[in-house]
N, C-alpha and C positions, 0 to 999 in steps of 0.2 A: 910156394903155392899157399895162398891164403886160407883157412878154413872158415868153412861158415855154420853156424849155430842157429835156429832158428828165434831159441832162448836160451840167454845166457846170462846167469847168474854169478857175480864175483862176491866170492864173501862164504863158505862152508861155516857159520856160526848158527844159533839155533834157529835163526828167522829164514836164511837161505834155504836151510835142508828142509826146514818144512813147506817150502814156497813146494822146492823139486819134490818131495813126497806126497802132497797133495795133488799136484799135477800128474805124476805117476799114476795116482787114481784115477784119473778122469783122462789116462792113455796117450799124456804130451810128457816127453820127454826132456829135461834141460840138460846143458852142461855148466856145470857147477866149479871154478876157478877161485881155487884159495893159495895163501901165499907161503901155508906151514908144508914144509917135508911129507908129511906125515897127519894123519888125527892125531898122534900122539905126540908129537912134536914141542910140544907145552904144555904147561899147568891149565887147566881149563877155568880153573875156579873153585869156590863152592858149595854149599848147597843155595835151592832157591825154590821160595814156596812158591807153586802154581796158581791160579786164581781159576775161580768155576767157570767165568764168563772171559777168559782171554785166554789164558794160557791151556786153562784143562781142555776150553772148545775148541782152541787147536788141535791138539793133540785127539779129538773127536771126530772133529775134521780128516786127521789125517790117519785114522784106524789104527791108533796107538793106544789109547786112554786104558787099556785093560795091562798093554806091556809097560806103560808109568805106572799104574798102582801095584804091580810087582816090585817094583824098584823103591816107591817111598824107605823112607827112614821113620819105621817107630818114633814116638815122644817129639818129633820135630815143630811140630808146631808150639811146644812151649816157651814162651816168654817171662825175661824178666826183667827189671828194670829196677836199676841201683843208684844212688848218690855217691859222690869219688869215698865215702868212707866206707862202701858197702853196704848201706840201712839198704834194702829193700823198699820203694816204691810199689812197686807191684811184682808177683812171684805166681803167674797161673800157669800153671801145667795142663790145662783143659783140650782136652783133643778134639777138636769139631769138624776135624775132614772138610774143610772149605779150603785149607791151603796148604795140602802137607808139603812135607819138603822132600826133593829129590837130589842126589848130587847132580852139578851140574854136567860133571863127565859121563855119568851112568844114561843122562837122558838126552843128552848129544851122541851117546854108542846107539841107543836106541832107534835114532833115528837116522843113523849112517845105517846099521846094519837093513833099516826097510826099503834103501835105495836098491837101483842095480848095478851090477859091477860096473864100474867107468863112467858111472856118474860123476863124480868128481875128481878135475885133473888139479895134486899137489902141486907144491911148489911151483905154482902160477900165478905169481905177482904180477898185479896191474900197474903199469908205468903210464900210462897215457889212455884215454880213449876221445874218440874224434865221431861227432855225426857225419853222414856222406847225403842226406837226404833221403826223402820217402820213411821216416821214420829209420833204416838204419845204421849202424854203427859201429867203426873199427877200432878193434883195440888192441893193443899193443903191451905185452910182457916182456918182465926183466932181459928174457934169454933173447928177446930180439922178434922173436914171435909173434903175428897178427892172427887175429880171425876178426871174421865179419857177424853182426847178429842180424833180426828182425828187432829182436826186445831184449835190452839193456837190464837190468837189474842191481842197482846198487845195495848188494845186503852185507856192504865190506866195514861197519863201524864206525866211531868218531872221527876218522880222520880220512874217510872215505875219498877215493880214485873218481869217482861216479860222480859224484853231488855236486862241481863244478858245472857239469853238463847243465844243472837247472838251477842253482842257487850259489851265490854268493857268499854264501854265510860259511862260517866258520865258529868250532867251539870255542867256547871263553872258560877260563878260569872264573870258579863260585867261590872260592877265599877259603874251603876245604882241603885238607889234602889226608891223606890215609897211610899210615906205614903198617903194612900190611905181615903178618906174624904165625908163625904155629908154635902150639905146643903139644907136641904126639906123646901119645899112653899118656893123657893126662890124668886119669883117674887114679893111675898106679903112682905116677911120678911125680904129679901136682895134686895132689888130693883136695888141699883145700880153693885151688882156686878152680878146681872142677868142680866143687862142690857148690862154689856161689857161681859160675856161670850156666850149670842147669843144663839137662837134655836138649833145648831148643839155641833160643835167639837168647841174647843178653844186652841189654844197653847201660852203659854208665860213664851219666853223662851230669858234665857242670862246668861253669865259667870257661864256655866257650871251645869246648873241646870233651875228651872223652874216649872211651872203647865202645866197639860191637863186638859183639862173637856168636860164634855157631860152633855146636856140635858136631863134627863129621861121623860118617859110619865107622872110620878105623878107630873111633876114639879120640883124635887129630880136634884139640879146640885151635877153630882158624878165627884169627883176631884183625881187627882191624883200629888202631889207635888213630882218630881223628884229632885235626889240629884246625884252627881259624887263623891261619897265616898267610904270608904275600908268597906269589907265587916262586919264590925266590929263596925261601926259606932255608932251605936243605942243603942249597948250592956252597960245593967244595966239601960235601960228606960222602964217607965211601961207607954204601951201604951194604958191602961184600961183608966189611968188616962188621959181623953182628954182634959182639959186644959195643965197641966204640960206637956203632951206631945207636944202637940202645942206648947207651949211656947218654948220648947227644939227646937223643927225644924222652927220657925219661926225667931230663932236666926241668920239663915242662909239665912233670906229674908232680913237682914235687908235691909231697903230704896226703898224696894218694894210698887207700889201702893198699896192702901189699900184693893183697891176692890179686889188685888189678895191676898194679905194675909187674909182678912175675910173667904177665902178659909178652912183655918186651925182655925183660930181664934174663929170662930161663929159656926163651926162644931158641927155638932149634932149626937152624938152616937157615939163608941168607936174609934179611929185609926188603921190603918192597915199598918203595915210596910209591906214592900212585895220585898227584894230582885230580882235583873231581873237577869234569869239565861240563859246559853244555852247553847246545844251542837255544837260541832265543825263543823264549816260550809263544807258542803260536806259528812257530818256525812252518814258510811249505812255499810253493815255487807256481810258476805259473805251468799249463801243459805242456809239454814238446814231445813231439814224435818219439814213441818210440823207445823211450827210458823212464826209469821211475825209481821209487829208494825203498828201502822197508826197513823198519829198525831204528839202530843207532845211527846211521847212516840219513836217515829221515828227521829224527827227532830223540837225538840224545839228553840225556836229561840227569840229575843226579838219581842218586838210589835209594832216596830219602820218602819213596811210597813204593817201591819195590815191584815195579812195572816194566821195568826194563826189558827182562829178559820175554816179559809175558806179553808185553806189546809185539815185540818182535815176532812170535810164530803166529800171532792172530794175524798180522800183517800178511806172514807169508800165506797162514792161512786162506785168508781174505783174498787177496790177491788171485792165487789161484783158484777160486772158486769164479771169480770175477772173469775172468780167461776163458773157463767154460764153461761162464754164461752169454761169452758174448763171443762162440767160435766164429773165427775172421774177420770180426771186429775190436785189432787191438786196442786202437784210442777209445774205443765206446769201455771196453774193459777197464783201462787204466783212469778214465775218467769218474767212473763207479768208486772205483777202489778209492782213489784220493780224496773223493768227495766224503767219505766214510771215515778215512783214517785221519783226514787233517784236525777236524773237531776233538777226534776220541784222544789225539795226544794232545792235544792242547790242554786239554783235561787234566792227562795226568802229567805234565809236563808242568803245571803249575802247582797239584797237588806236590810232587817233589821238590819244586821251587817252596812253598810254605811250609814241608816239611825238614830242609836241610835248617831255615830261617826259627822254627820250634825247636831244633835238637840242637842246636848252640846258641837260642837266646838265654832270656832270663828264666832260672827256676826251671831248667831243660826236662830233669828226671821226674819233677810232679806234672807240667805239665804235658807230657807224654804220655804217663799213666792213667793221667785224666781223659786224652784223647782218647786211646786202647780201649779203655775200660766202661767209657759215658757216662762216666760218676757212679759206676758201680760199685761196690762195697766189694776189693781182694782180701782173701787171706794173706796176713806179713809172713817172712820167715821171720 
């Protein structure tokens, strides 16, 4: 026997749950189909600073915004920004509450726990889904399992199940890729390379590559080594193996300060290669009954303006506000919402295309700082 869902969301990432918690508000229930075991089933990420007008209005949206600024992280929004010798570009510690940072697992519990029990069914991987007409739609998981919808929602990511249903596009490789790193109790155990990557964000960046890092609350600096390589780079390294893998991409630092190569060097726990992919700027579909995308799944983008995750709950946001404004009329609904969202990514979908292109051109570390900053006059360390 087949089940049927009126709305059915695949995808339990931040834009999905906040689609189904704002819809809770306004007394429509979804069913929410993600493909992990478990919420905890993986690394989530993380931290990520919210933004007032996307990410915070979500979470406004959805009568959360008092349980996120319980959860900020102190000192997160400072930045700083280094050349591969470590000179400091710019070093502001300045805390202005426009964008603090949250981990991203603390404001993913946050928003699982405002659902209702069984709202979201685990380990429901989407293998297929098929229109039948009248706007809806069958879909079909791993275990063999169909259900039927009214309204489709693709909020499953870059390589989304859904988005065939309306577009043909597919991510592409941006000539970035990220080996992704920690280094836990760093202040105890790395003193000095805690010391230059600072409470917040850190960027150090030149000839075409470079590190990011953030502070996490356990103390945990999570790093990210950027590389401007063919997508093919890596192929035949085993990145189980964290020294030999280290050693492989630290080849490409050579003459780097130390404290940013102990990034990779001193790394505790596995490596993580991580390709940055995206779809084409301006990326959006024409209408069809009945389904729709929100997120990365819509309009993925690199993370080079830091929208990502902030577009995605305003989508969901939006979205469901858009549902009920227009009870019984879902095409008037979904026509609203995409009329709104496809501009607002386009936006930042370029902004992160001109920012990936600024943080591995020429002279990456000044001009960044100068961006940040607007020719302001920083304190150096």
């Amino acid at each position: 026997m087949t089940t049927h869902h009126p709305i059915a969301v695949v995808g339990a990432g931040l834009g999905g749950l906040t689609l189904a918690r704002v819809l809770h508000l306004h007394g429509t229930e979804a069913a929410v189909f993600d493909l992990d075991a478990s919420p905890t089933a993986r690394h989530q990420g993380g931290m990520l600073d919210l933004h007032t007008d996307s990410g915070q209005a979500a979470l406004r949206a959805a009568g959360l915004h008092d349980a996120f600024l319980a959860a900020v992280r102190p000192g997160g929004e400072a930045v700083r920004i280094v050349d591969r010798d470590g000179t400091f570009r710019l070093r502001d510690d300045t805390q202005t509450g426009e964008r603090p940072e949250v981990n991203r697992h603390d404001l993913r519990r946050i928003l699982l726990d405002s659902l209702p029990a069984g709202t979201i069914r685990w380990g429901a991987r989407v293998t297929a889904a098929h229109p039948l007409g009248d706007g809806r739609h069958r879909v079909t998981l791993a275990d063999g399992t169909t259900f039927t919808t009214d309204l489709l929602v693709g909020a499953d990511g870059a390589w989304s199940r859904i988005r065939p249903l309306l577009s043909a596009a597919v991510p592409a490789y941006c000539g970035i890729s990220f080996v992704e790193s920690d280094l836990r109790d760093a202040a105890a155990r790395h003193p000095a390379t805690a010391e230059l990557t600072g409470h917040g964000m850190m960027f150090a960046l030149a000839d075409g590559k470079g590190f990011l890092t953030h502070l996490e609350g356990d103390g945990t600096v999570h790093s990210y080594a950027a590389l401007r390589v063919p997508a093919n780079w890596a192929d035949g390294t085993d990145f189980t193996d964290t020294r030999a893998a280290a050693a492989f991409v630290l080849e490409r630092f050579e003459g780097w300060d130390e404290r940013l190569r102990a990034l990779l060097a001193d790394a505790d726990g596995t490596l993580v290669a991580r390709p940055i992919h995206a779809l084409p700027v301006g990326h959006r579909w024409e209408r069809r009954p009945g389904v729709t995308l929100l997120g990365d799944a819509a309009h993925l983008m690199s993370p080079f303006a830091g929208e990502g995750a902030n577009l995605a709950m305003l989508d969901g946001a939006e979205l469901a506000t858009a549902l009920a404004a227009h009870p019984g009329d879902t095409e008037a609904a979904l026509t609203a919402y995409e009329r709104a969202m496809f501009p607002r990514s386009e936006r930042s979908a370029a902004e992160s295309a001109d920012g990936l292109d600024l943080c591995f051109g020429p002279d990456a570390a000044h001009r960044l700082a100068e961006l940040m900053t607007g020719h302001r006059p920083q304190p150096a360390g």
